[in-house]
Every structure is written in C-alpha cells, then in structure tokens.
C-alpha positions in Angstrom: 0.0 0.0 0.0 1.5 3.3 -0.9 1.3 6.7 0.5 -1.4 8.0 -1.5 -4.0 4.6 -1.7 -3.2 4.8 2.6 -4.0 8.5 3.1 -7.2 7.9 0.7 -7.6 4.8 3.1 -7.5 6.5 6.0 -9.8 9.4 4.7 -12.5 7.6 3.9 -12.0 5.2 6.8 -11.6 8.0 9.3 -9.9 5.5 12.0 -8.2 2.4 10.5 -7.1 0.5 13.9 -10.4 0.9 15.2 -12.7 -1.3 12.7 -13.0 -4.6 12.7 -12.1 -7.6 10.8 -14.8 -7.2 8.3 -14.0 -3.8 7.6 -10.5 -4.1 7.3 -10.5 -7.3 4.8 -12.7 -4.8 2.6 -10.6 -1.8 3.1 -7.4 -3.6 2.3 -9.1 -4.9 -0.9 -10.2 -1.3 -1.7 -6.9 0.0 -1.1 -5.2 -2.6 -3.5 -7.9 -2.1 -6.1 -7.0 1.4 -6.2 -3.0 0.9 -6.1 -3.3 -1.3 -9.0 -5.4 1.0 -10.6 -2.6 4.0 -10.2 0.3 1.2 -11.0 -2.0 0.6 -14.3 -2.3 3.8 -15.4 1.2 5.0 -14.6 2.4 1.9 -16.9 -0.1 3.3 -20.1 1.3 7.0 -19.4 4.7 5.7 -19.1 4.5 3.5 -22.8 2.5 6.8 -24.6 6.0 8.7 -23.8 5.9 10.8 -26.8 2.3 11.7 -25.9 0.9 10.5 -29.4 -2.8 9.9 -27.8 -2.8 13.3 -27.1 -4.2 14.5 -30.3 -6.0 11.1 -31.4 -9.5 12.2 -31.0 -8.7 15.5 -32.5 -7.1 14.0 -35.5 -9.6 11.4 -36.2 -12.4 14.3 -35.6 -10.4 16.5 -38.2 -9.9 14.2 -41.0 -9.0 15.1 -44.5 -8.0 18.6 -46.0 -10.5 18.8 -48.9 -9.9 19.4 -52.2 -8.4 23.0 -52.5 -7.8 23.3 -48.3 -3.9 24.4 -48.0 -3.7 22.7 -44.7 -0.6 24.2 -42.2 0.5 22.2 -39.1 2.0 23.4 -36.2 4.4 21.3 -35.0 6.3 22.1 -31.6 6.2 22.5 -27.6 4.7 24.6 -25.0 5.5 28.0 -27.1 3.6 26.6 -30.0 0.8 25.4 -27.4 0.9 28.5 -25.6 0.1 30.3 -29.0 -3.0 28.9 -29.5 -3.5 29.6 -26.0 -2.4 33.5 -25.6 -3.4 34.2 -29.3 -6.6 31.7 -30.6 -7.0 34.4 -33.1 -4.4 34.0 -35.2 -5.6 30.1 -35.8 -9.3 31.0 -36.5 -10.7 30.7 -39.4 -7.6 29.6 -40.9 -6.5 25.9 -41.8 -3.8 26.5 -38.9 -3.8 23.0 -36.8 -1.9 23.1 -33.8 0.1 20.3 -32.3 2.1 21.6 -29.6 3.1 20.0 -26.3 4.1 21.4 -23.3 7.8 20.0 -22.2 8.5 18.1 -25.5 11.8 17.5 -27.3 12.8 16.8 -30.4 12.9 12.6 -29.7 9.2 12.7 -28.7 7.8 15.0 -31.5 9.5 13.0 -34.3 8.3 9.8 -32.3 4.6 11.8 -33.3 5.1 13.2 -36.6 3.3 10.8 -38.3 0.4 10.9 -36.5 0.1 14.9 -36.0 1.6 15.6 -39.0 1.8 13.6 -42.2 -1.6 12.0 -41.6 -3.1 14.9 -41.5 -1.9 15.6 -45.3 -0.7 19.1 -44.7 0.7 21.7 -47.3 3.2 22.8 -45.0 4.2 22.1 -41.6 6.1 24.7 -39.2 8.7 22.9 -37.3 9.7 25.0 -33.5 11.4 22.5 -31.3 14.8 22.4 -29.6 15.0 24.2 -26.4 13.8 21.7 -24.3 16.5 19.4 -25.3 18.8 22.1 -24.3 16.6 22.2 -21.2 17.3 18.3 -20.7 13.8 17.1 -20.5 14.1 14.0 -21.1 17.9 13.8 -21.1 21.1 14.9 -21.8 21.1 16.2 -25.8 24.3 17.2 -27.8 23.5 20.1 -30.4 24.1 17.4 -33.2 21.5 14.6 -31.4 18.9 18.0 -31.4 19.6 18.9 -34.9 19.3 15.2 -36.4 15.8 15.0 -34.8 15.1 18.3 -36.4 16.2 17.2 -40.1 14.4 13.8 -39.3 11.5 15.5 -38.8 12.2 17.7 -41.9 13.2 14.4 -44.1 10.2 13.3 -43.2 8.1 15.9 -44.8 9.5 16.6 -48.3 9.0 12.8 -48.2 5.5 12.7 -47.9 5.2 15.8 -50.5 4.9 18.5 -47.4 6.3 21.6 -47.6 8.7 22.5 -44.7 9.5 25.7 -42.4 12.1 25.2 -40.2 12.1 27.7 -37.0 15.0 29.3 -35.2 14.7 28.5 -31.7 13.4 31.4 -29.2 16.1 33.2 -27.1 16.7 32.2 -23.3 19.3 33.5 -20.8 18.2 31.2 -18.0 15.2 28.2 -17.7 13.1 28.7 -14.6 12.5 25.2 -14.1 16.1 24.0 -14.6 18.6 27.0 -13.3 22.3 27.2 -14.5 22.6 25.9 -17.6 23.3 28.5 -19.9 21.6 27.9 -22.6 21.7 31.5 -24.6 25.4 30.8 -26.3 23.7 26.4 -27.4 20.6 28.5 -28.6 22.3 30.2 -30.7 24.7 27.7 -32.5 21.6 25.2 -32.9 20.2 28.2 -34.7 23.2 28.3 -37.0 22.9 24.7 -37.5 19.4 24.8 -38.1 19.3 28.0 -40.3 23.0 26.0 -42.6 20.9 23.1 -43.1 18.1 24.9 -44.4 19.8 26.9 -46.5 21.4 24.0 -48.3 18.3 22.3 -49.0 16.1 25.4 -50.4 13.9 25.0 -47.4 12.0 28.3 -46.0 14.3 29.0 -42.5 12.1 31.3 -39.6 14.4 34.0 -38.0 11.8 34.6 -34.8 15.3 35.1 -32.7 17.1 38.0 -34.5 13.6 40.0 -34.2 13.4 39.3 -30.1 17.0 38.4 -28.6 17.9 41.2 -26.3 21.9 41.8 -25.6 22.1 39.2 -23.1 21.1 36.3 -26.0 18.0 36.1 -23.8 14.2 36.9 -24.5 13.6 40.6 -24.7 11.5 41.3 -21.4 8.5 42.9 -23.8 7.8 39.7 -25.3 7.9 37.4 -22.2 6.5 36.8 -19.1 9.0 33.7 -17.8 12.5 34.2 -20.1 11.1 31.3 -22.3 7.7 31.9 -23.2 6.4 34.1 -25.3 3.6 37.0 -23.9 0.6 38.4 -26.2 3.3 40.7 -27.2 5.6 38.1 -27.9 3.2 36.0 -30.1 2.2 39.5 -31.9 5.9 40.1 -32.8 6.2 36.6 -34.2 2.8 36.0 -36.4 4.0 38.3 -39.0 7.1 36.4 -39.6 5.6 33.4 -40.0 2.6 34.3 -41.8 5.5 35.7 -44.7 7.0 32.0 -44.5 3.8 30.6 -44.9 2.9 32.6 -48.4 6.1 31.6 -49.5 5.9 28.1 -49.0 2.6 28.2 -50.7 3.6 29.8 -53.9 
C-alpha cells in the first residue's frame, strides 16, 4: 500500500485501527484495487512517452484537407501550445492546426510526426522545437543529437510531399524550471545549425530570434513573461514572420 492509496484509506475510513475484521479485509481490498489501478495507469502513461494519444481524437475528428484546403501544421512544444493559448486568433478561421506540447523535445515530436503531421496531409508544416533538449527534459542532448531529430523531422516531410519551415529556436538566458545551464550561447549555435541546413536544402528558415534576442542572447522582457515563453506581445511580434514564410511556402 503506498502513501497515497493509505492516506485515501485512512480518509474515507476515518480511523483504520479501530474497525473490525470485516471492515479491514474490505478496506485492504479497496486500497489494493486502487494501487493497482494507479500502477496501471502510470504503466499506459509511461508507454505513450511521446504523448501521441494526445491529439487522437482530434485527428480522427479533423480528417481530410479537402480538395483545394492548404492545410498548415503546427508542430512544436509549450510555445507553439501557448500560441493557441495567448493568441486563438491567429488560428481562427484559418486551416492553422496546432500540435504543440508542453515539455516536449525533439525525440518525442519526431516519435509523433506521423500521427500529427503527415496523416493529416498538410501543405506545410512549421517545425519549432529544440530548447527543451537544451533544457534536458528528457535527457542529456548534444547540439548534433537535437539537430538530427530536427532534419528527421524535416526528411520526413518533403518525403511525404509536405512543404517545410524550419524555425529558429526562441532566445533564453536562463530556464526557470532547470537553473544554470546557460543555454543562450547552445541557442544560438543550434540556430546556425538549423538555419546552414536549411539553407542547403532550399527550405523556407524562420528567424523569430534575431527580431526578439535582447543583448544578453536572452528573450527581450516585452515579449515574455518567464525568459522562455512568449507574452501576447511576444506572439504579436512573431505571427507576421511566420505568416511571410507561410505565403512563400505556398507559392
């Protein structure tokens, strides 16, 4: 019995010691019932790691692009969440789809791209990931190990006949969950590997970090509220770069 089935226990049994036989045999059963349960579904989150029943039901709901529908994915983390969060008006009425998760790094989102990307037969996908690697979220990640999933991810799409715009990743001085790692100077050079391989493959390269670095390599405080995430402001400064990107990769 672990901490949490015995303080649900407890709470519902008010005073354990004090019942008898009966009513312990039951609570015991009720208390491994329920640990089982949690072991259970710990086990199913723990196989889904790259999260790809998150957007099942949205997916299947979705469907098809028709016939003359110029569908654009968004494929990333919490800053591409957060934008559909902070700023739903830039995806209305607009065959935007957004598949960001929170925390994600490159590994899980190419572990996913089939599922939120290429079976959704998109024009064009916008590819932002990276920092979370740099972050360490679900490991240790050389610049070269981030930039293969990146290109993967890329390969991927001009496979399937998708368009591809590869985004610089946003400025950060510091990560408020993970302090000390420095990440503004490996920001910058996955940038520059991102931006070389984009270059020699005619694919459409984002600059969001030139437009909101501030002389530190970090965020500019107007267009942040944490260092890492982007503010109303933030998103404001960035839909206009995108949105040139995306006419161009329709043409």
């Amino acid at each position: 019995m672990n901490a949490i089935t015995l303080q649900i226990t407890q709470y519902h049994t008010k005073n354990y010691s004090s019942l008898n036989p009966e009513l312990k045999m039951r609570t015991l059963k009720f208390a491994f019932a329920l640990t089982l349960s949690i072991l259970i579904s710990g086990i199913i989150q723990a196989q889904d790691w790259a999260n790809t029943e998150r957007f099942k039901n949205e997916n299947a709901t979705l469907g098809l692009p028709t016939s003359n529908e110029h569908r654009i994915v968004f494929m990333g983390n919490s800053i591409t969440e957060g934008w559909g969060n902070k700023c739903p008006e830039f995806f209305a009425g607009k065959p935007y789809i957004n598949r960001g998760i929170s925390g994600q790094t490159t590994p899980q989102m190419l572990v996913r791209f089939r599922p939120d990307v290429i079976n959704l037969k998109p024009t064009v996908v916008v590819i932002l990931a990276g920092t979370n690697d740099i972050a360490g979220n679900t490991g240790p990640s050389t610049l070269e190990m981030i930039a293969d999933n990146i290109i993967s991810m890329a390969e991927l799409a001009k496979a399937n006949h998708i368009n591809v715009i590869l985004c610089s990743v946003l400025p950060a001085f510091d990560y408020p969950w993970k302090k000390g790692l420095n990440p503004a100077e490996k920001i910058a050079a996955l940038n520059e590997i991102i931006k070389k391989y984009a270059a020699q493959n005619h694919i459409i390269y984002v600059d969001y970090y030139s437009a909101m670095v501030d002389e530190r390599k970090g965020l500019k405080d107007a267009y942040t509220y944490d260092g890492v995430h982007p503010n109303v402001e933030g998103y404001k400064a960035m839909e206009p770069i995108v949105e040139q990107a995306i006419k161009k990769a329709l043409k």
